[in-house]
Biopython code that builds the backbone (N, CA, C, O; Angstrom):
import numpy as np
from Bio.PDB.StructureBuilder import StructureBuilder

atoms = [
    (1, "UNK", "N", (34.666, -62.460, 4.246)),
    (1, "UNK", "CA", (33.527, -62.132, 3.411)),
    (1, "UNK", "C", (32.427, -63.163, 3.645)),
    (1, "UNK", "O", (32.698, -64.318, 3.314)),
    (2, "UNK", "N", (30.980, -62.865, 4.275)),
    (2, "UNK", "CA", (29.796, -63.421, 4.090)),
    (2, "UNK", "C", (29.234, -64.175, 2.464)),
    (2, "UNK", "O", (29.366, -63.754, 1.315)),
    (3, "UNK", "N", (28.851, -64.916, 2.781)),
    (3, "UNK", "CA", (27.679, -65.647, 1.245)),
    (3, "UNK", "C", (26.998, -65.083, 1.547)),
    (3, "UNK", "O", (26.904, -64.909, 2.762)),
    (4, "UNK", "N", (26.126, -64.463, 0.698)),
    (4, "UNK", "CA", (24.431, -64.142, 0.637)),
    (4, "UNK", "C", (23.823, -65.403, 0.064)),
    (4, "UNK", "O", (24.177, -65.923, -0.995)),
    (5, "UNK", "N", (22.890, -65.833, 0.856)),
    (5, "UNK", "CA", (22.039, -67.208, 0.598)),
    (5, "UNK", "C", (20.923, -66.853, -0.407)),
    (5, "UNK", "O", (20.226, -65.858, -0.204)),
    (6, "UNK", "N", (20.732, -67.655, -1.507)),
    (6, "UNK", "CA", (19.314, -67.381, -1.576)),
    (6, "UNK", "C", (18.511, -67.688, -0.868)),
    (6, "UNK", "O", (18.824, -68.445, 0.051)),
    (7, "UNK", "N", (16.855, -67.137, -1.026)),
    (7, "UNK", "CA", (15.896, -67.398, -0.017)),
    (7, "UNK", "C", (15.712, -68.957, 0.166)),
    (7, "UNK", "O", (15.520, -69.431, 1.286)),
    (8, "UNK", "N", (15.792, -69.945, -1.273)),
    (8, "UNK", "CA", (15.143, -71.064, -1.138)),
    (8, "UNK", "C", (16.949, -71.665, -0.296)),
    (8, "UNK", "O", (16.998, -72.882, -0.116)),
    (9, "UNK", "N", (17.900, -71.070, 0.029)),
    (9, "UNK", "CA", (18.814, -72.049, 0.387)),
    (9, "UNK", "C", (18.732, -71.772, 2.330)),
    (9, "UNK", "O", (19.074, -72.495, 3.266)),
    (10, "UNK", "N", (17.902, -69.910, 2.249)),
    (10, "UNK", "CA", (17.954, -69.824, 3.868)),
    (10, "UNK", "C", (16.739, -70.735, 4.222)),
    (10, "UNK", "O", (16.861, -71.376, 5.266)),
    (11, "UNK", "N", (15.612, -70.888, 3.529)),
    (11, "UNK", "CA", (14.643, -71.582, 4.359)),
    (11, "UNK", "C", (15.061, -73.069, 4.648)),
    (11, "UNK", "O", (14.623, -73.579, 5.680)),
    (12, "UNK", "N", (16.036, -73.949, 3.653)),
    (12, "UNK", "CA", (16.282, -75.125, 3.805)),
    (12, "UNK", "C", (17.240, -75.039, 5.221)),
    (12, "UNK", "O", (17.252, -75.845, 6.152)),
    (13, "UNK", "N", (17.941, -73.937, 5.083)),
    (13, "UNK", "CA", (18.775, -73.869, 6.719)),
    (13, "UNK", "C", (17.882, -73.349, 7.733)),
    (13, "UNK", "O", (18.406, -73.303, 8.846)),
    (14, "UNK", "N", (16.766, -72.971, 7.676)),
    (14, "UNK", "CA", (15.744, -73.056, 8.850)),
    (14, "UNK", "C", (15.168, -74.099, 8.923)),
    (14, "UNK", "O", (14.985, -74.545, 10.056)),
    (15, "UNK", "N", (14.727, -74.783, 7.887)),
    (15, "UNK", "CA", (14.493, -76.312, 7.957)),
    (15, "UNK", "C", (14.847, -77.412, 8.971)),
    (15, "UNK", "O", (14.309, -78.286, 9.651)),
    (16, "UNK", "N", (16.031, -76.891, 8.696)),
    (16, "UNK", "CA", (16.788, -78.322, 9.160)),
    (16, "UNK", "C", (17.186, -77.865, 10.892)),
    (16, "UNK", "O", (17.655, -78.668, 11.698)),
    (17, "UNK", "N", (16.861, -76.353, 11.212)),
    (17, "UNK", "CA", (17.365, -76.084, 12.603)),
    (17, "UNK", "C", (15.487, -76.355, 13.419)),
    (17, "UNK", "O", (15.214, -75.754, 14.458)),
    (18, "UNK", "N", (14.702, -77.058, 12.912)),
    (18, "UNK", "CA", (13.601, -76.644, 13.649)),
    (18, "UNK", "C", (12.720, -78.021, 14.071)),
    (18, "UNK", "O", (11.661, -78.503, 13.669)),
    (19, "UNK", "N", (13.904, -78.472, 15.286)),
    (19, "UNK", "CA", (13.703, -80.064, 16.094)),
    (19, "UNK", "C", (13.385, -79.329, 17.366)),
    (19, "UNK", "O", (13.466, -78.114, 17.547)),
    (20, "UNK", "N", (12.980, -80.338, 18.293)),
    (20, "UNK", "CA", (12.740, -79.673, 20.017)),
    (20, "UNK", "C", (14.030, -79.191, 20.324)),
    (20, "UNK", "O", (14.029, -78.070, 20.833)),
    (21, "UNK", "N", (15.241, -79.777, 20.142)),
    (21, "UNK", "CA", (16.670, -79.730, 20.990)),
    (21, "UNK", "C", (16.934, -78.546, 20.345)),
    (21, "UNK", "O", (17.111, -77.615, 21.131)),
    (22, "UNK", "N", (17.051, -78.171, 18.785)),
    (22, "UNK", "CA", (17.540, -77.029, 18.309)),
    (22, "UNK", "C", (16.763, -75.620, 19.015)),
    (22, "UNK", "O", (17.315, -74.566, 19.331)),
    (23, "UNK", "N", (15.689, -75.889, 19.111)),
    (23, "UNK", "CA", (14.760, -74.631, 19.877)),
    (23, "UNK", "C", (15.352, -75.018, 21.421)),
    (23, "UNK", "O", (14.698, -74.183, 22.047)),
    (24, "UNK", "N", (15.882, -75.487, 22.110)),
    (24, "UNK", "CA", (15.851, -76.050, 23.694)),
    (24, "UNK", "C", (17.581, -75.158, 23.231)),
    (24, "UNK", "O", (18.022, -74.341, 24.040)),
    (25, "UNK", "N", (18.170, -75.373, 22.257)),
    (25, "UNK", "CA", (19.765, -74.838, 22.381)),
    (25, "UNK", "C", (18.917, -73.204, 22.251)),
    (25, "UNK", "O", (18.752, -72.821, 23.409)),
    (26, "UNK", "N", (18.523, -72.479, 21.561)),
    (26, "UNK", "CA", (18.087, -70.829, 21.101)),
    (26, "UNK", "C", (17.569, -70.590, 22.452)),
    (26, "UNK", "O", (17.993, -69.607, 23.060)),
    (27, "UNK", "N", (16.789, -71.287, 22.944)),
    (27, "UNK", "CA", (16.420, -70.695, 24.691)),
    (27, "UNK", "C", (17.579, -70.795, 25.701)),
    (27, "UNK", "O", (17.689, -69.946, 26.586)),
    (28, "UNK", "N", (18.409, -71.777, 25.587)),
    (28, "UNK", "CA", (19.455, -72.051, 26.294)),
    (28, "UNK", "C", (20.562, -71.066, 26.273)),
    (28, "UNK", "O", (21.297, -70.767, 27.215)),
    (29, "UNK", "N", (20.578, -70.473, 24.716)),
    (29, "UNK", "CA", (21.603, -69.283, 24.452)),
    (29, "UNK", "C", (20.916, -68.055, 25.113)),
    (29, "UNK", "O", (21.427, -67.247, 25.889)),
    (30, "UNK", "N", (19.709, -68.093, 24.660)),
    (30, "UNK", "CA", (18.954, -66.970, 24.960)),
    (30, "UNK", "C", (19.355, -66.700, 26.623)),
    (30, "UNK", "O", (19.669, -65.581, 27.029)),
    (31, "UNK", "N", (19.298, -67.737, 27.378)),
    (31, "UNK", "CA", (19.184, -67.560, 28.842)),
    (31, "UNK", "C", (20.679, -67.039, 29.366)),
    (31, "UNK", "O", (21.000, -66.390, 30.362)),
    (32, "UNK", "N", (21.392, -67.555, 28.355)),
    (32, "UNK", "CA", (23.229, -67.000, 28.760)),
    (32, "UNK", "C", (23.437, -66.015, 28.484)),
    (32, "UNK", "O", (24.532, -65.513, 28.738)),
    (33, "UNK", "N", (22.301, -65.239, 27.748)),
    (33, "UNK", "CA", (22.136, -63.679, 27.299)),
    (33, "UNK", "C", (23.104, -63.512, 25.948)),
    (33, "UNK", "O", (23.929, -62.616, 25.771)),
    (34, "UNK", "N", (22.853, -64.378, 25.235)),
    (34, "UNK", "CA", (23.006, -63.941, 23.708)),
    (34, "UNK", "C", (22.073, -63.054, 23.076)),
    (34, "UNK", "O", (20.904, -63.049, 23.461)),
    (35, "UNK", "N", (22.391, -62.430, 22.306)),
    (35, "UNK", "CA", (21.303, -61.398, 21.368)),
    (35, "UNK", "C", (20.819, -62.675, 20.310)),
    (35, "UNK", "O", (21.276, -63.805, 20.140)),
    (36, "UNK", "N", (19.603, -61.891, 19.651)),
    (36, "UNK", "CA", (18.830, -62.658, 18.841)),
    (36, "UNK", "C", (20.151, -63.369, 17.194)),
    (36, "UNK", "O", (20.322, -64.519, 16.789)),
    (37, "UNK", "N", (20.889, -61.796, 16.631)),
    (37, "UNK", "CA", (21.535, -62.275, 15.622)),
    (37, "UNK", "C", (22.571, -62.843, 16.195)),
    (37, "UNK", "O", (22.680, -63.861, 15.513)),
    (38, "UNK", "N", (23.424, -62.884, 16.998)),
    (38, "UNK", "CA", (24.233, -63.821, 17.433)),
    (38, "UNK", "C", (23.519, -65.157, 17.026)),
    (38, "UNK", "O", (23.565, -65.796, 15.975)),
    (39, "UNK", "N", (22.823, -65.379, 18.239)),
    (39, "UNK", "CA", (22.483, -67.131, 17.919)),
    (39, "UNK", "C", (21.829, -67.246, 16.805)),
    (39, "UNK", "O", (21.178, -68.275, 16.984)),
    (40, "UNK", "N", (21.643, -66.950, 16.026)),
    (40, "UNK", "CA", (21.087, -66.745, 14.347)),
    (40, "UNK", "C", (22.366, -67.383, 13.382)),
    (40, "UNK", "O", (22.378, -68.142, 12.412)),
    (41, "UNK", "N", (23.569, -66.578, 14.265)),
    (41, "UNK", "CA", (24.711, -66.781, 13.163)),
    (41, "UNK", "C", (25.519, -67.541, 13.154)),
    (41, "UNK", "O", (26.247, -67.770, 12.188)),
    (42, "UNK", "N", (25.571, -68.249, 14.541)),
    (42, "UNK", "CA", (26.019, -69.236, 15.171)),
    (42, "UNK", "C", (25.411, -70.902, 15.312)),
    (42, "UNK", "O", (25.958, -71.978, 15.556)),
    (43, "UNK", "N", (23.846, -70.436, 14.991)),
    (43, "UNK", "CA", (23.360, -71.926, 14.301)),
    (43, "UNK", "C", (22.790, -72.033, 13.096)),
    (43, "UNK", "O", (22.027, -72.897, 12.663)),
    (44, "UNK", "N", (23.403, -70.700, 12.402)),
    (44, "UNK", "CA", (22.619, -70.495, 11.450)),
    (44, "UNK", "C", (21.232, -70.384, 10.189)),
    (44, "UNK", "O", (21.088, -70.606, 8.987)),
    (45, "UNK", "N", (20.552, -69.987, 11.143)),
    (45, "UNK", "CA", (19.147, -70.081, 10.996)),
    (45, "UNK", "C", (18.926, -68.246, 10.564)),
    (45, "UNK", "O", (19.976, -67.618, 10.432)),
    (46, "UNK", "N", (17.801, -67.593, 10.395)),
    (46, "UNK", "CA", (17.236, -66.573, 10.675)),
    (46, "UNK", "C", (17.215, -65.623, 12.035)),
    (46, "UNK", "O", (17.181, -66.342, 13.034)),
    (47, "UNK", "N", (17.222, -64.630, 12.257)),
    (47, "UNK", "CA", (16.822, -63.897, 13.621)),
    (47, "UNK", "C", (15.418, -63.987, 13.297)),
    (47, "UNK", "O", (14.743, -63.126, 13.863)),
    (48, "UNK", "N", (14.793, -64.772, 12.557)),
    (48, "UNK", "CA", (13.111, -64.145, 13.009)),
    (48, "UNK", "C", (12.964, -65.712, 13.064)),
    (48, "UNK", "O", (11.994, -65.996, 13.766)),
    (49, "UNK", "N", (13.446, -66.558, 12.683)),
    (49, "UNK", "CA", (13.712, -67.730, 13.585)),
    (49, "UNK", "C", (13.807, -68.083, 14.801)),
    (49, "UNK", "O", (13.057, -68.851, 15.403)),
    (50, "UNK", "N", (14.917, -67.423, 15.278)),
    (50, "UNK", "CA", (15.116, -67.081, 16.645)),
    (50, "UNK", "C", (13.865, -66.314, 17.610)),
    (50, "UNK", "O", (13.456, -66.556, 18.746)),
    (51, "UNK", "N", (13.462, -65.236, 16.537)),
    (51, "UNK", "CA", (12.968, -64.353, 17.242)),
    (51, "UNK", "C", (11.685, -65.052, 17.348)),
    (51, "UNK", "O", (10.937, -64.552, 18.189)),
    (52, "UNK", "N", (11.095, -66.371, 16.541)),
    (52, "UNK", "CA", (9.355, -67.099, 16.904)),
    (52, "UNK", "C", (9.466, -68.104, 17.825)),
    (52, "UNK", "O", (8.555, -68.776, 18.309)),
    (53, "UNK", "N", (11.012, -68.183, 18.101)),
    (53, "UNK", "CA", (10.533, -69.535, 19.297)),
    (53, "UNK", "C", (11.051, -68.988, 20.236)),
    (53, "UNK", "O", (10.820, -69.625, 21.264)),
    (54, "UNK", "N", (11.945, -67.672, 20.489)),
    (54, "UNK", "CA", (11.867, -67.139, 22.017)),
    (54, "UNK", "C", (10.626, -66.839, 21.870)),
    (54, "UNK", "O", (10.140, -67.423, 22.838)),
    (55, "UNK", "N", (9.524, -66.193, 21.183)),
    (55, "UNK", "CA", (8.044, -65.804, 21.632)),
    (55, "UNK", "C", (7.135, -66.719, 22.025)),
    (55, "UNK", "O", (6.259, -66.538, 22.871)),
    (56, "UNK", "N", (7.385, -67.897, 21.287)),
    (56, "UNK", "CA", (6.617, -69.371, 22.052)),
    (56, "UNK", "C", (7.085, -69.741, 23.131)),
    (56, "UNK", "O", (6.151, -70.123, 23.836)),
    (57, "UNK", "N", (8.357, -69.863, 23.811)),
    (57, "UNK", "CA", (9.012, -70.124, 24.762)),
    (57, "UNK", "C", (9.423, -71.752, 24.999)),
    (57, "UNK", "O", (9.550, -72.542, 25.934)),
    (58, "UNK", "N", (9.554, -71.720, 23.392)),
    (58, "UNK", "CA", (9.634, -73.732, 23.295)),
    (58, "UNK", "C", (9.251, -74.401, 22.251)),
    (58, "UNK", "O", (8.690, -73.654, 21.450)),
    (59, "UNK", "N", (9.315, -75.636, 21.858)),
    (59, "UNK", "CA", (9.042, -75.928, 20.990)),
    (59, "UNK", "C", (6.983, -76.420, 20.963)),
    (59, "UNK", "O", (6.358, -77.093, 21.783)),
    (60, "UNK", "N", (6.470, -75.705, 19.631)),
    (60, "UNK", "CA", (5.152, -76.043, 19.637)),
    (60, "UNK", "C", (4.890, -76.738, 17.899)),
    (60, "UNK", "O", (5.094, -76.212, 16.805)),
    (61, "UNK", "N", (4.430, -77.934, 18.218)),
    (61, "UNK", "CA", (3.704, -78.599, 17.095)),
    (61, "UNK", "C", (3.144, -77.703, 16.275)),
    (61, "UNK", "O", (2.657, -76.611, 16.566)),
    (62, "UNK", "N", (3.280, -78.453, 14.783)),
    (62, "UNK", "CA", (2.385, -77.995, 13.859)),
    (62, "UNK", "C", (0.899, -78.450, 14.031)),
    (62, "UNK", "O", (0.442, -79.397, 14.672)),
    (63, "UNK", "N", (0.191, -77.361, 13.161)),
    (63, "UNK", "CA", (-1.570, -77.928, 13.311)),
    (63, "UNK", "C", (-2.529, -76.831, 13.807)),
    (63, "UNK", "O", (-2.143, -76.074, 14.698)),
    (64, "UNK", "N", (-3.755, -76.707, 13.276)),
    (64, "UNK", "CA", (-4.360, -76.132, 14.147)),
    (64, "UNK", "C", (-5.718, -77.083, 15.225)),
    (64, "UNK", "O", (-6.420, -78.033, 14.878)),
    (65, "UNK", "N", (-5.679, -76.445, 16.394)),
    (65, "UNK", "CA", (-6.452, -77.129, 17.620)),
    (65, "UNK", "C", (-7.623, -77.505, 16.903)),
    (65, "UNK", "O", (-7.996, -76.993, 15.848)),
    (66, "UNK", "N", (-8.463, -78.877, 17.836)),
    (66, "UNK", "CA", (-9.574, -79.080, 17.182)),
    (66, "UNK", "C", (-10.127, -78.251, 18.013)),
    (66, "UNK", "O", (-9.832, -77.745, 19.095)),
    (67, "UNK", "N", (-11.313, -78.207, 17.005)),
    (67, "UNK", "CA", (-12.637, -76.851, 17.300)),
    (67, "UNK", "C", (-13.719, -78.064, 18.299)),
    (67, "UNK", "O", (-14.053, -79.169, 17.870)),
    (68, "UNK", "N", (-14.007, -77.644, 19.315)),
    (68, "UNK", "CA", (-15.143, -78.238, 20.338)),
    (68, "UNK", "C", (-16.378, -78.156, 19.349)),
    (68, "UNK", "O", (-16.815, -77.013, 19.213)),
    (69, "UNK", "N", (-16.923, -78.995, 18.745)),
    (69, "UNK", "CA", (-17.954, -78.825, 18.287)),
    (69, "UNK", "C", (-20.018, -79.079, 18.924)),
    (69, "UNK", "O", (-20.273, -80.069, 19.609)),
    (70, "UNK", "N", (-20.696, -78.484, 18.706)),
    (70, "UNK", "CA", (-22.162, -78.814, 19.464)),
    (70, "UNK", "C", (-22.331, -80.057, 19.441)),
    (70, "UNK", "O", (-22.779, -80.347, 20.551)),
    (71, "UNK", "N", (-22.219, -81.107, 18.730)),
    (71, "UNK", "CA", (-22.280, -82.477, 19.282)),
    (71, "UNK", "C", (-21.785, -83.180, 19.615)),
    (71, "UNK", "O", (-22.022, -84.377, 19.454)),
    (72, "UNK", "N", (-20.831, -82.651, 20.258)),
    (72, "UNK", "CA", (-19.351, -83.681, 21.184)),
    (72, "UNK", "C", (-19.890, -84.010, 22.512)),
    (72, "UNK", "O", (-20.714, -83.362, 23.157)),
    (73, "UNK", "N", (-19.450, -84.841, 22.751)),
    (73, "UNK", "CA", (-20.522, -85.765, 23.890)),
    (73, "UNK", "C", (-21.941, -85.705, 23.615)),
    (73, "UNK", "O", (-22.668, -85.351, 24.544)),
    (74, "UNK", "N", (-22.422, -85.971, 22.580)),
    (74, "UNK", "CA", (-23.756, -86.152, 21.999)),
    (74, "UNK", "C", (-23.541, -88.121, 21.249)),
    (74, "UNK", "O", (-24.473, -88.874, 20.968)),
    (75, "UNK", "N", (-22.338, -88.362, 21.150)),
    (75, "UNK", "CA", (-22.701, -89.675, 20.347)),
    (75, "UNK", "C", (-22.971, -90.399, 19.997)),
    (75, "UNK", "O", (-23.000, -90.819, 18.840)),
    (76, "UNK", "N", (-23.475, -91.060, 21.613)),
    (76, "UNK", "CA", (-24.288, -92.163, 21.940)),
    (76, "UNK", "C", (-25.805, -92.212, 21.539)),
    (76, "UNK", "O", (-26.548, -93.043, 21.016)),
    (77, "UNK", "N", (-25.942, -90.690, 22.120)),
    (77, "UNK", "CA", (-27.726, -90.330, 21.764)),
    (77, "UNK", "C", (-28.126, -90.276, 20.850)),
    (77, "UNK", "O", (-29.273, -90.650, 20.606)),
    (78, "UNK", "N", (-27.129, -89.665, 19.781)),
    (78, "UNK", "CA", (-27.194, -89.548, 18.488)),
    (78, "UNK", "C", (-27.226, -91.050, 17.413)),
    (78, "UNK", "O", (-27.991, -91.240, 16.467)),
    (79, "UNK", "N", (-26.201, -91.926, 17.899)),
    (79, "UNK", "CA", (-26.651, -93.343, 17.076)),
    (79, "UNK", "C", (-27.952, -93.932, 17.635)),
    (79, "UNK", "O", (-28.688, -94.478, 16.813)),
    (80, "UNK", "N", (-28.357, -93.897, 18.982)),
    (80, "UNK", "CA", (-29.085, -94.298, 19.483)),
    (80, "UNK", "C", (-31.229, -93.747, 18.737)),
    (80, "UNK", "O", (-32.194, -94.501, 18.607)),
    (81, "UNK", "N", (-31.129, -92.286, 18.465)),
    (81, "UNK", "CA", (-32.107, -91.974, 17.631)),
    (81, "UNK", "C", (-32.003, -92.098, 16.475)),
    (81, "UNK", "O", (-33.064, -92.211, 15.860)),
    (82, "UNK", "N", (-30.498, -92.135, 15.554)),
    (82, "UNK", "CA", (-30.562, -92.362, 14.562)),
    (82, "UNK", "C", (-31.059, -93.439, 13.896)),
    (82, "UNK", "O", (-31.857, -93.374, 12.961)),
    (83, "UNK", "N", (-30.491, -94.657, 14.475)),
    (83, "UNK", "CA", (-30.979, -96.173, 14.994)),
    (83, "UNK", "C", (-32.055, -96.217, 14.581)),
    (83, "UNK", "O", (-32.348, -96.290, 13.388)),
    (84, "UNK", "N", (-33.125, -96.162, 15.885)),
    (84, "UNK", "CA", (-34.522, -95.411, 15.865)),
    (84, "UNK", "C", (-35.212, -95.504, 14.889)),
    (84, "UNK", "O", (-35.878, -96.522, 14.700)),
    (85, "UNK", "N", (-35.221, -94.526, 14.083)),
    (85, "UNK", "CA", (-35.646, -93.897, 13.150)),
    (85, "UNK", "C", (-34.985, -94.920, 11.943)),
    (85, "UNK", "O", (-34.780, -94.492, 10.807)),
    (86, "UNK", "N", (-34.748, -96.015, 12.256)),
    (86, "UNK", "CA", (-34.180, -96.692, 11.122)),
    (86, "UNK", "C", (-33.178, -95.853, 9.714)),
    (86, "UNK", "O", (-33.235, -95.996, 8.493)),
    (87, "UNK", "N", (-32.369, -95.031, 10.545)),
    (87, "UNK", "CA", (-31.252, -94.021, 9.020)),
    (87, "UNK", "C", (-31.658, -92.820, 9.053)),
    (87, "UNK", "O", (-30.860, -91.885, 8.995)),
    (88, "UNK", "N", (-33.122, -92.628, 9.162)),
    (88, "UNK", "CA", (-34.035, -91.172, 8.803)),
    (88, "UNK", "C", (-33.183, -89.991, 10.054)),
    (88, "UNK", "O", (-33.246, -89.942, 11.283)),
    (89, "UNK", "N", (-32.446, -89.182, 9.064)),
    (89, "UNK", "CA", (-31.850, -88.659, 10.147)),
    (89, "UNK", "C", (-32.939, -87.074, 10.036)),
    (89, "UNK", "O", (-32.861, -86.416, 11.073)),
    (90, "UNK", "N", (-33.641, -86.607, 9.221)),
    (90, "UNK", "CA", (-34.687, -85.661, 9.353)),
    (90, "UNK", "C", (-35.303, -85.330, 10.494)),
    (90, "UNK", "O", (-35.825, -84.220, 10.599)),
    (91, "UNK", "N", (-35.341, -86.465, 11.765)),
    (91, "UNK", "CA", (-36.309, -86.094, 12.917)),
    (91, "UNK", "C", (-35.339, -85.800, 13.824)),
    (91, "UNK", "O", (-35.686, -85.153, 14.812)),
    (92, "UNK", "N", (-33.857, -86.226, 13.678)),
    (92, "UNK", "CA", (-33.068, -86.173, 15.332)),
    (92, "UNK", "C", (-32.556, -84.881, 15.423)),
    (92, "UNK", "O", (-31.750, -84.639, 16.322)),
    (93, "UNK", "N", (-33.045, -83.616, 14.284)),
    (93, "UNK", "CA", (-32.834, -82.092, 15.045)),
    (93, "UNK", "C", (-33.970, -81.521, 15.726)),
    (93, "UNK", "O", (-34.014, -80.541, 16.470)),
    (94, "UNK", "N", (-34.781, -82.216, 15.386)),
    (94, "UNK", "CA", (-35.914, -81.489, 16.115)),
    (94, "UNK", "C", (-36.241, -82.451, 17.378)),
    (94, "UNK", "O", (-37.121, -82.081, 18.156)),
    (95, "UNK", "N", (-35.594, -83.615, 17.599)),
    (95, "UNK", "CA", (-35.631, -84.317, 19.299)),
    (95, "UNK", "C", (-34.617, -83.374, 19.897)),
    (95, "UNK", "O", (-34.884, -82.579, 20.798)),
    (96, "UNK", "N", (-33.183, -83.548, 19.210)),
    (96, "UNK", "CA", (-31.999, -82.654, 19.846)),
    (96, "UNK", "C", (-33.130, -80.988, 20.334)),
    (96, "UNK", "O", (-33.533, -80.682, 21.456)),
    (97, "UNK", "N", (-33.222, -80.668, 19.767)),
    (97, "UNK", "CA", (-33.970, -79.279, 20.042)),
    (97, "UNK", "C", (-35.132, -79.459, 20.846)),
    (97, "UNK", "O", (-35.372, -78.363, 21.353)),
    (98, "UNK", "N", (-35.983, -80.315, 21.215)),
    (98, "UNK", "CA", (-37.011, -80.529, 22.098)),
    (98, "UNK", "C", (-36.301, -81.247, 23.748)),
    (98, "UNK", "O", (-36.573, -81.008, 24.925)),
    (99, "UNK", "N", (-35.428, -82.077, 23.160)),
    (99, "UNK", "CA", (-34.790, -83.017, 24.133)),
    (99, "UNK", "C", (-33.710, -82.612, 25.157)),
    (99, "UNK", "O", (-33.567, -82.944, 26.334)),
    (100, "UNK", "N", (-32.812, -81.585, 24.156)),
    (100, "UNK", "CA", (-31.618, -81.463, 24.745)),
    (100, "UNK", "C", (-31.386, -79.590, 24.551)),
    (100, "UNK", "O", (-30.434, -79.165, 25.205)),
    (101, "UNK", "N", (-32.090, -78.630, 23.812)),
    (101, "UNK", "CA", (-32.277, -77.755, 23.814)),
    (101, "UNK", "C", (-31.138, -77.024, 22.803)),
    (101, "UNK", "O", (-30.791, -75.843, 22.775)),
    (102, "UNK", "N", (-30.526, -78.577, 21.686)),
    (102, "UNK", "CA", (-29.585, -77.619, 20.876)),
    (102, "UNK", "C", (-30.068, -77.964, 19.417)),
    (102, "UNK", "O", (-30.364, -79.032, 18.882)),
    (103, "UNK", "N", (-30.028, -76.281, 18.844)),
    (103, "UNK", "CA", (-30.108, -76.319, 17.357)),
    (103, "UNK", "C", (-29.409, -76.412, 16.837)),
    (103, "UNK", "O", (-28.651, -75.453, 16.978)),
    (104, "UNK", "N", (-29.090, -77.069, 16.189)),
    (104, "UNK", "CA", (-28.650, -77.813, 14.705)),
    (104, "UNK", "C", (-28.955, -78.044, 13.531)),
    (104, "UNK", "O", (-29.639, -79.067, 13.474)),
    (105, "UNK", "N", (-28.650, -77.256, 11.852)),
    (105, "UNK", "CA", (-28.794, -78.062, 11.038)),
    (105, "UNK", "C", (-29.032, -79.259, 10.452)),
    (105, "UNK", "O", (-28.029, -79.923, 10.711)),
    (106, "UNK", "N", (-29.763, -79.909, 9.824)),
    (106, "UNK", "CA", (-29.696, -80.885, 9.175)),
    (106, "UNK", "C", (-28.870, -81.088, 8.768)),
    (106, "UNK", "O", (-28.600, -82.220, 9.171)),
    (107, "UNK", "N", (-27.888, -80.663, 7.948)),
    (107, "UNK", "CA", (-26.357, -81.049, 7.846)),
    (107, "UNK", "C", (-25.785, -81.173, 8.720)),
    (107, "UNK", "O", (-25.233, -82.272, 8.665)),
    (108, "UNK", "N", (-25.500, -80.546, 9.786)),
    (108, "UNK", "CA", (-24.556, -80.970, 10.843)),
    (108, "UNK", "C", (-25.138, -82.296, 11.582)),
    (108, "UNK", "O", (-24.531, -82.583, 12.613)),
    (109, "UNK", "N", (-25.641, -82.694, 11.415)),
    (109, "UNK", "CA", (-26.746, -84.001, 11.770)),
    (109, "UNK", "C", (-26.005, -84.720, 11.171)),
    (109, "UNK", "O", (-25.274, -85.486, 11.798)),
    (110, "UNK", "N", (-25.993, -84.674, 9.894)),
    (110, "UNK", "CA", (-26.221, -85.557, 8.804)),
    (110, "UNK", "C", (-24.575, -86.030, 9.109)),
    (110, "UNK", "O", (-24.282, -87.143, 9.544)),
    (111, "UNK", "N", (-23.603, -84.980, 8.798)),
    (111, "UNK", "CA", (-22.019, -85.475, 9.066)),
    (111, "UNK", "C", (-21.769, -86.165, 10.441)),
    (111, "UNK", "O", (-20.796, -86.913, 10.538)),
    (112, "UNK", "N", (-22.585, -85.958, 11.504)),
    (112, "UNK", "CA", (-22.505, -86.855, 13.047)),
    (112, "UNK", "C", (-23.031, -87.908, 12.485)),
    (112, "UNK", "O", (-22.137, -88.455, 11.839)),
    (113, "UNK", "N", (-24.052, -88.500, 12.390)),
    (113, "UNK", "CA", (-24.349, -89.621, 11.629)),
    (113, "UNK", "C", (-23.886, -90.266, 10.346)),
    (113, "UNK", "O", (-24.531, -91.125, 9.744)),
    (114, "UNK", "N", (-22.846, -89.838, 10.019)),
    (114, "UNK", "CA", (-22.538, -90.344, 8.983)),
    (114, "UNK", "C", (-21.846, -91.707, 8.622)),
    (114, "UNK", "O", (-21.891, -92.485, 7.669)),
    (115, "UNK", "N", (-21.221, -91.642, 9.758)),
    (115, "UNK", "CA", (-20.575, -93.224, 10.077)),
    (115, "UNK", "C", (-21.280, -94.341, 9.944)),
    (115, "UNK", "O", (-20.876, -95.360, 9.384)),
    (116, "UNK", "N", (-22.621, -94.143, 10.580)),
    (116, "UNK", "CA", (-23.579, -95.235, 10.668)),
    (116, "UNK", "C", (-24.776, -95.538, 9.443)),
    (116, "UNK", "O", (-25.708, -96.341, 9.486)),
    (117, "UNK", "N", (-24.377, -94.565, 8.320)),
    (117, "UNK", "CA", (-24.783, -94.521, 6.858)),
    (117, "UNK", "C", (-24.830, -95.727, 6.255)),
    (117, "UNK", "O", (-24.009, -95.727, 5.338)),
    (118, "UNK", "N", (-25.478, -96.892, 6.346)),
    (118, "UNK", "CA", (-25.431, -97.532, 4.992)),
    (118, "UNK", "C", (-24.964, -96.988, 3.703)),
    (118, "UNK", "O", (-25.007, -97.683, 2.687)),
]
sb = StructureBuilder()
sb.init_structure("model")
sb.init_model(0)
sb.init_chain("A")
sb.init_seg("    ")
for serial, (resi, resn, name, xyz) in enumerate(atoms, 1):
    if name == "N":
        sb.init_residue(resn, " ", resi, " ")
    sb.init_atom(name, np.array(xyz, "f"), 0.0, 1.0, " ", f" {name:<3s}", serial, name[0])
structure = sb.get_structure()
């Protein structure tokens, strides 16, 4: 006879199966041609456990990617007019936009410069 888990006792047993090596063993079974609930029941985790890291094909970090933002590799230029202008960050969207041909908010200004805020 099977236990039926509760939910909060299956997620703590997915918990604890979700290191690089434990995903490196589910591909490893996977490759000896186990089915998904087999190795589910055998390391006891979920099949939809199983079934998100055969779809990644490995183990992938938490997080989401940083976003490339319009003033990345701008930094130098940017303290450099901010400077300038002694703080007044009001004029360095309209150099960026004469100078370098990118529009920008005044807020988005304002958070690139922000470091150098008195």
């Amino acid at each position: 006879m099977t236990a039926v888990l509760s939910p909060l006792e299956q997620s703590s047993r997915d918990a604890a199966l979700e290191t690089p090596e434990d995903v490196q063993v589910i591909l490893g079974l996977t490759a000896a041609g186990w089915g998904r609930r087999r190795i589910a029941k055998e390391l006891g985790c979920s099949p939809e456990t199983v079934r998100k890291y055969r779809r990644q094909g490995g183990w992938q970090t938490y997080g989401k990617p940083r976003r490339i933002g319009v003033l990345d590799g701008q930094c130098d230029w940017l303290r450099e007019r901010f400077l300038a202008h002694k703080g007044n960050a009001d004029v360095v969207p309209q150099e960026l936009a004469s100078e370098k041909g990118i529009v920008v908010s005044l807020r988005t200004v304002e958070r690139a410069v922000g470091q150098w805020r008195q």
